[in-house]
C-alpha positions in Angstrom: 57.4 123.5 -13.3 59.1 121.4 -11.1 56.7 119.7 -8.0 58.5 118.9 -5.0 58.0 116.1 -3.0 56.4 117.7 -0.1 53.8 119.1 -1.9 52.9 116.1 -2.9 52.2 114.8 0.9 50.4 117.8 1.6 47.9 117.3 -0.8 47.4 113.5 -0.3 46.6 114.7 3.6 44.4 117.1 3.1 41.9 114.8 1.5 39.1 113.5 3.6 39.2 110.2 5.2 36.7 107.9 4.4 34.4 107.3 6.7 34.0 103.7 8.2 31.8 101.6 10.7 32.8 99.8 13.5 29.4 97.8 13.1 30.2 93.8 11.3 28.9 93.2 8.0 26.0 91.1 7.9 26.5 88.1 5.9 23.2 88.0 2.9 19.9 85.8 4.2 20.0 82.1 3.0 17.4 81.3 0.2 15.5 78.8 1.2 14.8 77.3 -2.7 15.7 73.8 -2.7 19.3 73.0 -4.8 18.5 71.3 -8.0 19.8 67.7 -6.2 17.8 68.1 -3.3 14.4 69.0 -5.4 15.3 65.5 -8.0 15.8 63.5 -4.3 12.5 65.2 -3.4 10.4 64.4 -6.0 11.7 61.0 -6.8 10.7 59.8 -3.0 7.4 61.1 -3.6 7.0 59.3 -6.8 8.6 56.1 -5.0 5.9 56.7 -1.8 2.9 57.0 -4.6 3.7 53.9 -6.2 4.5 51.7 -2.9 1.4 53.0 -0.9 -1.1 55.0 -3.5 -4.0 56.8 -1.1 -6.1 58.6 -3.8 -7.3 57.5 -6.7 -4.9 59.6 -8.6 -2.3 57.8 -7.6 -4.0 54.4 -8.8 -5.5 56.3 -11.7 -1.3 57.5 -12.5 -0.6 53.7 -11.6 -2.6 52.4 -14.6 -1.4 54.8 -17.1 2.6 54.2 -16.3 1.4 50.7 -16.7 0.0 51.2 -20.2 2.5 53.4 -21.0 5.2 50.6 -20.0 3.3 47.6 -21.7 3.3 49.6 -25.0 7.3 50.2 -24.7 7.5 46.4 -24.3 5.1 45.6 -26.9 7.7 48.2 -29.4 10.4 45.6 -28.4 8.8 43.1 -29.1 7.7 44.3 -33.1 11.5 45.2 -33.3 12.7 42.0 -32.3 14.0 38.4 -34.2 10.5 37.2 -35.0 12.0 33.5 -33.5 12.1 34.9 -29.6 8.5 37.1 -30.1 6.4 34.8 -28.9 8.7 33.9 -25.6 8.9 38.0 -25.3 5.2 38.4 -25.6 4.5 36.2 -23.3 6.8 37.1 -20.1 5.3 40.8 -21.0 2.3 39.1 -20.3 3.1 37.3 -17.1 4.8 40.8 -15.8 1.9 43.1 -16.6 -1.0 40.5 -15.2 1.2 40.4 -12.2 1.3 44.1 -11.7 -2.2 44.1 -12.3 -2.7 41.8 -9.6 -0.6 44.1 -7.4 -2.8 47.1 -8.1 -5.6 45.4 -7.7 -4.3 44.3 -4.2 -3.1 47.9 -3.1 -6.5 49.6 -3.9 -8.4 46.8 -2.0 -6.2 47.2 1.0 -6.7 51.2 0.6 -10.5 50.8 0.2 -11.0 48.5 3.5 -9.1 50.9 5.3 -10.8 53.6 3.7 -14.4 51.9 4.7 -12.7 51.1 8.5 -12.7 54.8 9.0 -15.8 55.6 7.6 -17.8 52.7 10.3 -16.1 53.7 13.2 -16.7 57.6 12.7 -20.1 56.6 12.1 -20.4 54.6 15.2 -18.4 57.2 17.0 -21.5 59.7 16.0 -24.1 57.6 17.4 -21.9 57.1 20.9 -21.7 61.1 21.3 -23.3 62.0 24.4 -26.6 64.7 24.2 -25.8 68.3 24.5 -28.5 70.0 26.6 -28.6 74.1 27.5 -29.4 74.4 31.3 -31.4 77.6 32.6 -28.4 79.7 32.4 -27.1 79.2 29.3 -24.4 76.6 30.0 -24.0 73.6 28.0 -23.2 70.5 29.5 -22.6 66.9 27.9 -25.0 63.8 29.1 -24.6 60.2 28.5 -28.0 58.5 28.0 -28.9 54.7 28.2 -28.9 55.0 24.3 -25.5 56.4 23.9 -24.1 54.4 26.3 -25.6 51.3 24.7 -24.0 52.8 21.1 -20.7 52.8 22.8 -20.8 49.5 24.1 -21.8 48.3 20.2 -19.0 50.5 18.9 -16.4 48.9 21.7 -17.5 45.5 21.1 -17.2 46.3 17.7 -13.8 48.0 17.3 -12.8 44.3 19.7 -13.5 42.2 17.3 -12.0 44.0 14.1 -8.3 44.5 16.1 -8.6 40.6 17.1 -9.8 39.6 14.1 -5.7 38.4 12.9 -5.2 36.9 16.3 -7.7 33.5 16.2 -8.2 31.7 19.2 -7.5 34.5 21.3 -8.5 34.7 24.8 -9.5 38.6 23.6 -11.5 37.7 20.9 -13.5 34.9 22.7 -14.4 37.6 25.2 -15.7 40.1 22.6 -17.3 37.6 21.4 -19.3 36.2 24.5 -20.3 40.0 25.0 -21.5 40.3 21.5 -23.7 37.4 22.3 -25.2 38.7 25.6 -26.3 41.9 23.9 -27.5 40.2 21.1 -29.5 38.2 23.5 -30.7 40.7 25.6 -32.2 42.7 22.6 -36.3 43.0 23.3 -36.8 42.3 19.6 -36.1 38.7 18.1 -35.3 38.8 14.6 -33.5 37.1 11.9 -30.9 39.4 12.4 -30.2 38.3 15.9 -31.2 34.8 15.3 -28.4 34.4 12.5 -25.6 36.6 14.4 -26.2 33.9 17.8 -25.6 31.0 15.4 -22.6 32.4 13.9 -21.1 33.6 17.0 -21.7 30.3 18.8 -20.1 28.6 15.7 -17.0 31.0 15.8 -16.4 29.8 20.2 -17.2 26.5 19.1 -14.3 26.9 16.3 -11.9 28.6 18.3 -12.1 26.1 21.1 -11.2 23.3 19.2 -8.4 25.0 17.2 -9.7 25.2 13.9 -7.3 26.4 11.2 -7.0 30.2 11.5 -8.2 31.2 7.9 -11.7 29.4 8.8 -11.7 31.3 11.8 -10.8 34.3 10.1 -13.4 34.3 7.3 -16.4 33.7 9.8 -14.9 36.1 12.4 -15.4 39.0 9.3 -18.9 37.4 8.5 -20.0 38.0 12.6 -18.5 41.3 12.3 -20.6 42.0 9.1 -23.8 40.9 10.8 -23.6 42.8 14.0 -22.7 46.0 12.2 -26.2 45.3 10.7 -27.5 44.8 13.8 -26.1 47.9 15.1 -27.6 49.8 11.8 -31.0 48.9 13.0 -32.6 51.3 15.4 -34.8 48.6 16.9 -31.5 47.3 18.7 -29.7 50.6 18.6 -32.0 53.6 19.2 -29.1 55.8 18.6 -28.9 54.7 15.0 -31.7 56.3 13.9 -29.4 59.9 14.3 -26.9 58.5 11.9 -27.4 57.8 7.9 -25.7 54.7 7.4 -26.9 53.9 4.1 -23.3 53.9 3.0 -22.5 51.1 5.3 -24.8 48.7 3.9 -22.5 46.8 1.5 -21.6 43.8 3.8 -18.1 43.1 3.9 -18.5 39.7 2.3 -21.9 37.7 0.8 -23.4 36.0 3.7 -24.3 32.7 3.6 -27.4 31.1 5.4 -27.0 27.9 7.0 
């Protein structure tokens, strides 16, 4: 049987369209997962940020074993070696690793004083805090007392002499320091306390007015700073310190020397 042409077209129309959408296609979401580049750059800035500036004691904890784990590659070098350059080896592996040490030893000082300058002035922010007393109605309201505002003027007088403490002969620092010795002074209870932080403080204006050499200054700057944060420990010249535990505070920041 011969189909004809037509028929053909007729049956090719006479199928249903199919339907479309005038509506765009949405494109698919982005994923947000990291490319496998992006996630090596990632991680090695984070290593690179915990070796430069470690925080927790991971990091110095990681520190120390990377550094084992290094001096015993070296120390395979060395074994493998011409025995005639194993001593020279052995001993700039030596030099390197006592100088890393060094470095260590330096970043987890740094991060423990700054760790222990946080610690003091929250404490001293504690004692400063105003009293919280309920009126008849219910309200609370927020009152400064003599005591707090004496804690506050220990804390500022404080913090003063900690931010000057790398700028010797200041005018800034002479000024905490001439406050620290009128409160000192003013104190109803004499003790050796007092006695010793007057000496040193008169010792340090003395020093700075005849331009001593800054690292003298320095070191008996952060010995009067030691002393009056034992002053402000006791509650005999700080009745606000008796709200705070400061027991952690007691290590002085260097051994104090009588004169």
């Amino acid at each position: 049987m011969v189909v004809q042409a037509n028929e053909l077209t007729s049956t090719a129309t006479k199928r249903k369209p199919i339907p479309t959408s005038n509506r765009p296609l949405k494109a698919p979401a982005p994923t947000k997962t990291q490319t496998a580049p992006d996630q090596t750059k990632t991680k090695h800035v984070a290593d690179l940020s915990r070796r430069l500036k470690p925080k927790s004691d991971k990091d110095f904890n990681e520190l120390q074993s990377e550094l084992r784990e290094w001096r015993d590659r070296e120390q395979d070098k060395i074994l493998a070696s011409h025995p005639a350059t194993q001593i020279g080896l052995e001993q700039e592996t030596l030099a390197k690793e006592g100088f890393l040490l060094r470095k260590i030893d330096g970043l987890k000082a740094k991060e423990n004083k700054g760790r222990r300058a946080k610690r003091i002035d929250s404490e001293l922010a504690d004692m400063a805090k105003p009293n919280r007393w309920t009126l008849s109605n219910g309200e609370e309201v927020l009152v400064d007392t003599p005591a707090s505002t004496h804690a506050n003027h220990l804390r500022r007088i404080y913090n003063g002499l900690a931010e000057s403490g790398q700028d010797a002969g200041t005018d800034s620092k002479k000024t905490y320091l001439v406050e620290a010795r009128a409160v000192v002074s003013a104190s109803s209870h004499s003790d050796s306390i007092s006695k010793d932080l007057i000496e040193l403080i008169d010792r340090e204006l003395d020093l700075l007015g005849r331009g001593v050499d800054e690292k003298v200054v320095q070191s008996l700057n952060m010995r009067v700073r030691n002393l009056l944060l034992q002053f402000i420990q006791a509650d005999r010249h700080n009745p606000s310190a008796s709200i705070c535990s400061l027991a952690s505070l007691a290590k002085p920041v260097v051994k104090l020397e009588k004169s």
